[in-house]
ZAPA-335238 format. One record per residue (C-alpha): residue number from 1; x, y, z. Coordinates in steps of 0.5 Angstrom, whole numbers, plus 500, padded with zeros to 3 digits. Example, Ala and Ser with C-alpha at 12.3 -4.5 7.8 and 13.67 -1.06 7.14 Angstrom:
! ZAPA-335238
1/525/491/516
2/527/498/514
//
This chain:
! ZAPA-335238
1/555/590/193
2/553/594/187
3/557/595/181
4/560/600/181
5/563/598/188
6/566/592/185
7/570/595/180
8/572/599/186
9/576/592/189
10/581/591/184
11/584/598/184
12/585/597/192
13/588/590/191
14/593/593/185
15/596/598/189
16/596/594/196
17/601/589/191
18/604/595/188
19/605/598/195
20/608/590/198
21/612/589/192
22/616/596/193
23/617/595/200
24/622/588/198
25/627/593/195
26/628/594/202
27/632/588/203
28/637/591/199
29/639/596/205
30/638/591/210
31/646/589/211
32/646/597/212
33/641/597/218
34/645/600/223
35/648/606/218
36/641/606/217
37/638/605/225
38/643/611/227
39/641/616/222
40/634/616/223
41/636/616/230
42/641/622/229
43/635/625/225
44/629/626/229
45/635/628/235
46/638/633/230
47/630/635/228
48/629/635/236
49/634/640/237
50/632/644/232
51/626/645/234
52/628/647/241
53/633/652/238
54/627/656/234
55/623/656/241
56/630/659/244
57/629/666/241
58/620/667/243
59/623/666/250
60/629/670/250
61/625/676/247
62/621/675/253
63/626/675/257
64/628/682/255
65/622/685/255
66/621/683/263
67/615/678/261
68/619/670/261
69/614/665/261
70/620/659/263
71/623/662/269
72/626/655/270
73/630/657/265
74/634/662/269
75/638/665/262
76/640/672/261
77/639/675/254
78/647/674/254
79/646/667/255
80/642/665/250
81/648/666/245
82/652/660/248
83/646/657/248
84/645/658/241
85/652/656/238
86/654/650/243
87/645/647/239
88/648/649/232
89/655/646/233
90/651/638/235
91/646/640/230
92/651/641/225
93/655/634/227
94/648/630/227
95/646/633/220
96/654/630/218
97/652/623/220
98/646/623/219
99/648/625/211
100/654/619/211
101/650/613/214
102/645/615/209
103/650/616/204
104/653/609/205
105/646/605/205
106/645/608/199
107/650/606/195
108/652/600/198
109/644/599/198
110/644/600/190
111/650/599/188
112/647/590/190
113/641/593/186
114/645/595/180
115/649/588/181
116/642/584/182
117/638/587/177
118/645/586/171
119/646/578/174
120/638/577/173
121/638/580/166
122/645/576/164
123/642/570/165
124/635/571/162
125/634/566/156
126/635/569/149
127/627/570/148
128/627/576/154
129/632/580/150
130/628/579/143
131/622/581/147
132/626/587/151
133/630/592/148
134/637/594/149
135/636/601/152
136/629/600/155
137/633/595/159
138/640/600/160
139/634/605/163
140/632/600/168
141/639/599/171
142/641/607/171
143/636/612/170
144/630/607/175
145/636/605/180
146/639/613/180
147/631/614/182
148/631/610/188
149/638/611/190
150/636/619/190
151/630/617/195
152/634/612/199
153/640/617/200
154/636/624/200
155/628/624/200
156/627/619/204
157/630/622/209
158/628/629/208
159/621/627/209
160/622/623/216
161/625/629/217
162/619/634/216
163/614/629/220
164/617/629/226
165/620/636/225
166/611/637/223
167/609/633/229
168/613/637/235
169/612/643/232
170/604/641/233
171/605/639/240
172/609/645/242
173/603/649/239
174/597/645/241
175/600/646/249
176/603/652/250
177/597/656/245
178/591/652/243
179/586/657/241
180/591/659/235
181/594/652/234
182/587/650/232
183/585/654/227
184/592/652/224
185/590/645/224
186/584/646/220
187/588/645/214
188/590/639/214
189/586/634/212
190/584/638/206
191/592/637/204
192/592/630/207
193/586/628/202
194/588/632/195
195/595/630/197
196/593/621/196
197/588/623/190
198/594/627/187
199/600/623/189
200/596/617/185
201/596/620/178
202/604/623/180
203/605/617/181
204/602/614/174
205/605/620/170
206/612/620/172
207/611/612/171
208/610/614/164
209/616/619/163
210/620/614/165
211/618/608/160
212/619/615/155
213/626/616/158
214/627/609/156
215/624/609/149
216/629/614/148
217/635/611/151
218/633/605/145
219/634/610/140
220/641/613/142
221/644/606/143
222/641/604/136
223/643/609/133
224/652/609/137
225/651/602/135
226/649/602/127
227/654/608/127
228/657/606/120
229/650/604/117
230/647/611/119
231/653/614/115
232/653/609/109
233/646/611/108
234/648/619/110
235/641/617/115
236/644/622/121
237/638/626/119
238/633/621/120
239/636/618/126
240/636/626/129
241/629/627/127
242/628/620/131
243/632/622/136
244/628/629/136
245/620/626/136
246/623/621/142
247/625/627/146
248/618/631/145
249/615/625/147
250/619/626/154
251/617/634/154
252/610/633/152
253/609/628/158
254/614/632/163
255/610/638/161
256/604/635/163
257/607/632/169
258/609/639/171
259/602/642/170
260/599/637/175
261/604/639/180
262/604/645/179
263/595/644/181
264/597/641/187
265/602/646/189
266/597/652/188
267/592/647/192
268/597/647/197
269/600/654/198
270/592/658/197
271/590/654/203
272/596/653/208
273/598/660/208
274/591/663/207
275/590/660/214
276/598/662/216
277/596/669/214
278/590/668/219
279/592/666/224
280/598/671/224
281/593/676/224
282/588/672/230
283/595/672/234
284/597/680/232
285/589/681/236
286/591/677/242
287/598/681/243
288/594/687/242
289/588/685/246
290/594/683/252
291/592/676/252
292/599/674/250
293/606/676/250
294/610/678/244
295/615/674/245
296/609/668/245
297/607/670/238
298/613/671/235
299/615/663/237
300/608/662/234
301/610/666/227
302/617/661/227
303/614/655/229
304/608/655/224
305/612/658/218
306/617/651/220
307/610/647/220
308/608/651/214
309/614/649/210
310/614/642/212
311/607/641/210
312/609/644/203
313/615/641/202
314/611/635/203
315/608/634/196
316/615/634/192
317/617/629/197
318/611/625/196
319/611/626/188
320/619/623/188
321/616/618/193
322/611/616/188
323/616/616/182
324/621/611/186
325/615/607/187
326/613/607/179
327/621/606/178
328/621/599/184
329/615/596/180
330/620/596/174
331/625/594/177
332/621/588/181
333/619/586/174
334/625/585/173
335/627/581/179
336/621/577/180
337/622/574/172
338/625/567/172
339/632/566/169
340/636/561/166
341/640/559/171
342/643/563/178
343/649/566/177
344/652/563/183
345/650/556/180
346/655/557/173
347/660/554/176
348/658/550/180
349/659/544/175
350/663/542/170
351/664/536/165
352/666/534/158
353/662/531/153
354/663/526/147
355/659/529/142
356/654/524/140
357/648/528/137
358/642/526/135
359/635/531/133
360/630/526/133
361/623/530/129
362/624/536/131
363/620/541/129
364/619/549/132
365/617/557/132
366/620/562/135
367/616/565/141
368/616/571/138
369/613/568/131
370/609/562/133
371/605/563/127
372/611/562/123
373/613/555/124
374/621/555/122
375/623/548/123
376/619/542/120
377/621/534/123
378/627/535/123
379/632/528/123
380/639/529/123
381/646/523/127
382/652/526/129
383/658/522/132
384/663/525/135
385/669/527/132
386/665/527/124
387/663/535/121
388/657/535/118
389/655/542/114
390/648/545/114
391/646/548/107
392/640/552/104
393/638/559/102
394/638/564/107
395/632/563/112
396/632/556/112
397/632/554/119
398/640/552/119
399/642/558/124
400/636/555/128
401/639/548/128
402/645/550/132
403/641/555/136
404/638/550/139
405/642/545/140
406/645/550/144
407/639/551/149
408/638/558/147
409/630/555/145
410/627/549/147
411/623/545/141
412/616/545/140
413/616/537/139
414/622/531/138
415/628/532/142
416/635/534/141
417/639/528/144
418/648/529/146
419/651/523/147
420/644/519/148
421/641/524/154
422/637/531/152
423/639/537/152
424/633/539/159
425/637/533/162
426/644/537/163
427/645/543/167
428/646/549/162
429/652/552/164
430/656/545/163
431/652/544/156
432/655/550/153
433/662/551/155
434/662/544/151
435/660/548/145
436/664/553/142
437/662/558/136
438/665/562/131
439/660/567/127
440/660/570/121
441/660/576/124
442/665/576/130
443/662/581/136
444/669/583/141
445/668/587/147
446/671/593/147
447/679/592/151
448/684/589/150
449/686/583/145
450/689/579/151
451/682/581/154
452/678/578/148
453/682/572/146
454/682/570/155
455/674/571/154
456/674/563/152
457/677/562/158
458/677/568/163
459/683/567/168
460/687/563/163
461/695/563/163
462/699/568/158
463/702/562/155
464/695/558/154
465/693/565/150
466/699/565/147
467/699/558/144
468/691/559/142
469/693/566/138
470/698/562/134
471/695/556/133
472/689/561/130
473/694/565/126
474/693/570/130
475/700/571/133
476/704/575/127
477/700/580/126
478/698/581/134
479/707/582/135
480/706/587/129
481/702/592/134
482/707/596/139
483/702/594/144
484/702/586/143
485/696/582/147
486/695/589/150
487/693/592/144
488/686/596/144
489/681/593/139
490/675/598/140
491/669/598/140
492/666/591/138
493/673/591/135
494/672/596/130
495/681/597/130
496/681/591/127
497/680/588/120
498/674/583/119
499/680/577/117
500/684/579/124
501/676/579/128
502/675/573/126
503/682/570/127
504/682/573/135
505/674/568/134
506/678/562/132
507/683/564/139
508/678/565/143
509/674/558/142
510/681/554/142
511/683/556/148
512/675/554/151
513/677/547/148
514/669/546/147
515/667/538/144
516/662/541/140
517/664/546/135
518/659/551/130
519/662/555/125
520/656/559/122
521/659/562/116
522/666/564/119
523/669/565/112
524/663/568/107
525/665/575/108
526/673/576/108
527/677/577/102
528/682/571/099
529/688/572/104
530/684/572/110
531/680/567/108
532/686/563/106
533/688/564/113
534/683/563/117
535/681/556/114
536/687/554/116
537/686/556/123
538/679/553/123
539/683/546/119
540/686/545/126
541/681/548/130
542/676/543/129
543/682/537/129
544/678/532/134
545/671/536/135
546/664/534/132
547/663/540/128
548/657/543/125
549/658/549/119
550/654/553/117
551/656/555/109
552/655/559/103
553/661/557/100
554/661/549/098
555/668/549/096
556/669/550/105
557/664/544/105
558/667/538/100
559/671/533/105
560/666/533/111
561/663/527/113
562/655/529/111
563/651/535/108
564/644/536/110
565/641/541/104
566/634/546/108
567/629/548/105
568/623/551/107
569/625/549/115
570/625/541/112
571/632/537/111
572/631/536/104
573/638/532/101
574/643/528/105
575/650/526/103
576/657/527/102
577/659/533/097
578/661/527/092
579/653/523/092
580/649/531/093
581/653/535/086
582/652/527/082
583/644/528/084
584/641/531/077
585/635/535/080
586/639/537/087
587/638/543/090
588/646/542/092
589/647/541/085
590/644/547/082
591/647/551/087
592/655/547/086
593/653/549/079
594/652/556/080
595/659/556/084
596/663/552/081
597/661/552/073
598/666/557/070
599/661/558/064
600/656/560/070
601/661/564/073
602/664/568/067
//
């Protein structure tokens, strides 16, 4: 084998893949085999009827002019008109269920698809979404699905119908005039081979388009998300040209796509209706020659415009083919990737934990900066009820530590410990609903605030919700509302003050009752009376809980057990707040200088 047929190799083994790797959406429709099975056997029944029904008007012209070729048939011209309409009306009848079942296996099919794809990319780790972004991943679940779902419903289908319709029309053609039907045949191969080279490349250019589509779909989502930021800083003309360039990118890809159809259309018209055309005319000679009836021909010019019409419909339907292909393989990317966990496993297990935790010379990188090294030999004991407090400058590692523990990461060496065993040794789901977090930055969902406190505890009871809204300080200002637990917060809670936000947080992680709580600076960004307030519910929240808090403030952390001071990925300092602020050189006590001295502050 030389080295040009070499390189050959590969490519036929990717497509091979790529080809096997689409035909496993298929098990998405196999609960709907019968609808299935019943439309396509409707279809060729429906595409057998027709074809009989275009040959019925050749045999009746003939019938009028005293030349009939079927005598068997025995039909007056008046009876060919009952016979036409009882081949309509079952014709119409199969195309109608025909056209449901393959609506039913199309939306059933795809509606476990979408449900699929949504279960395996929630329960991805938290390094997929830092590598994918929230539209391309949105484009995958909606416009990808929507292209299969078009082929499944209408294309497929369309283009079994044009084989058989092609098929029969052949065999009618090649047995009653073969002179005429080989001329016509001719063409074929000439199509079926441009037809392969071209599908090939559609195939790549619509894969593109796609990717495209998704690129925009990112910027409009960042844009409708970060609204108030792209008004802060009057951007709506830097986000419109963004949107604008994205846009253009889809055209000139389009445009490109459509030129390459626009060939292969030209190809395909040039050679099938020039050799329609000659062939008609071939035909028009014999009936002049007496060597065939006009009737005969006039079937021949039906059956070859349908054969005709099925051979140019072929290239649309094989490029929308080709595109659900490119949209499968993404799709399949998707599927194929390991997740977390499985989503009927989440609940499979459910236990509580003391609270004991142990970092014994942790040290990591982010997957995606593993040049960066953001946690150095860390050491830390926790027991179970103490709070503890992580402080440092911004980038310090201290957001890190908790997202650890949380399992959103493993540690590139030492081991995280809960209650004496490591964290890979529990299951995951269990591990986290031992783990309650109140952020600095509260993301609530967009219904209701019964919806947003039960997220703590999905199917919890009107008075657990109503008790953890009081217990959060919640409850006075959700009774202030006309609408109470029912009222709407809005988009990532955007009716809502930052203070209210936070509150409804606090409600949330009561009702989930973790042994383990994180505060990652749940106070730094409210005003006075809010954080008066949501102090207290914090106070009472973490009653009984080891917790760890992450502060900028130094006055929220002085009555914790210990403080660990981060620096540059290391632990530093270690102590109360009364042994760090009496250490002269401290980096605690310069920072507890800058917040508490009066001589500073004026």
């Amino acid at each position: 084998m030389n080295e040009q047929d070499a390189n050959k190799v590969p490519k036929f083994r990717l497509d091979t893949k790529v080809l096997a790797r689409s035909f496993r959406i298929f098990r998405f429709i196999r609960p709907y085999y019968g609808y299935f099975i019943a439309g396509m056997v409707l279809l060729v029944l429906g595409s057998i009827f027709f074809m009989a029904l275009m040959g019925l008007p050749g045999e009746m012209t003939n019938k009028a002019i005293g030349e009939q070729k079927f005598k068997f048939l025995n039909l007056d011209v008046w009876d060919y008109g009952w016979v036409f309409m009882i081949i309509l009306v079952v014709q119409g009848i199969f195309s109608y269920y025909r056209t449901y079942f393959f609506a039913i296996v199309s939306e059933k099919g795809m509606a476990d698809l979408r449900i699929a794809l949504f279960n395996k990319i929630i329960t991805q780790p938290v390094v997929f979404f830092e590598e994918k972004r929230v539209g391309e991943l949105t484009s995958r679940i909606t416009a990808d699905v929507e292209q299969l779902q078009a082929v499944f419903s209408v294309t497929l289908a369309e283009f079994i119908r044009q084989v058989v319709i092609m098929i029969i029309g052949v065999l009618i053609l090649v047995i009653a005039m073969p002179h005429l039907s080989a001329i016509m045949l001719l063409t074929f191969p000439a199509i079926v081979i441009v037809a392969m080279v071209f599908g090939r490349y559609i195939r790549k250019l619509s894969k593109n388009r796609q990717d495209e589509l998704a690129k925009t779909n990112t910027v409009v989502e960042e844009a409708f998300q970060s609204f108030s930021v792209v008004k802060a800083f009057v951007n709506e003309w830097y986000e419109s040209t963004r949107y604008s360039k994205s846009v253009d990118q889809i055209v000139q890809v389009s445009l490109k796509f459509a030129r390459v159809r626009g060939i292969f259309f030209i190809f395909v018209i040039t050679i099938l209706f020039g050799g329609i055309f000659f062939i008609l005319w071939r035909g028009a000679l014999m009936v002049q020659e007496g060597s065939m009836e006009a009737g005969d021909l006039f079937t021949f010019i039906i059956y070859t415009g349908i054969i005709g019409g099925a051979i140019a419909s072929f290239g649309s339907l094989y490029t929308q083919i080709s595109g659900a292909i490119g949209a499968t393989e993404r799709i399949m990317e998707i599927l194929d990737s390991g997740g977390e966990v499985e989503i009927g496993q989440i609940n499979a297990t459910n236990f509580r934990i003391r609270g004991d935790i142990m970092y014994e010379n942790v040290s990591f990188s982010y997957p995606t900066r593993k040049d960066i090294q953001v946690l150095k030999d860390i050491n830390i004991k926790i027991l179970a009820g103490q709070k503890v407090a992580l402080v440092g400058q911004s980038g310090g590692g201290k957001s890190t530590i908790v997202q650890l523990l949380m399992h959103f990461y493993d540690p590139e060496s030492g081991r995280i410990c809960v209650d004496g065993k490591a964290l890979d040794e529990y299951d995951l789901p269990g591990l986290r609903r031992n783990i309650g977090i109140v952020p600095q930055e509260v993301i609530l969902f967009g219904g209701t605030i019964r919806e947003n406190i039960a997220y703590g505890k999905p199917g919890a009871s009107e008075d657990e919700i109503i008790s953890a809204a009081k217990a959060s300080n919640s409850w006075e200002f959700i009774t202030s509302f006309p609408d109470g637990l029912d009222t709407v917060v809005g988009e990532r809670g955007i009716k809502l003050s930052g203070g209210q936000r936070q509150r409804i947080a606090i409600a949330r992680a009561l009702l989930k009752d973790p042994r383990i709580l994180i505060l990652d600076e749940a106070t730094s960004s409210l005003d006075a009376e809010s954080e008066r307030l949501v102090q207290d519910a914090l106070d009472k929240l973490m009653e009984g809980r080891t917790s760890i808090i992450i502060a900028h403030r130094l006055a929220t952390i002085k009555e914790v057990d210990c403080i660990y001071v981060l620096d540059g990925g290391r632990i530093v300092e270690s102590g109360t707040h009364e042994e760090l602020i009496n250490e002269p050189d401290g980096i605690y006590s310069s920072l507890a200088k800058l917040q508490f001295d009066p001589i500073m502050e004026s």
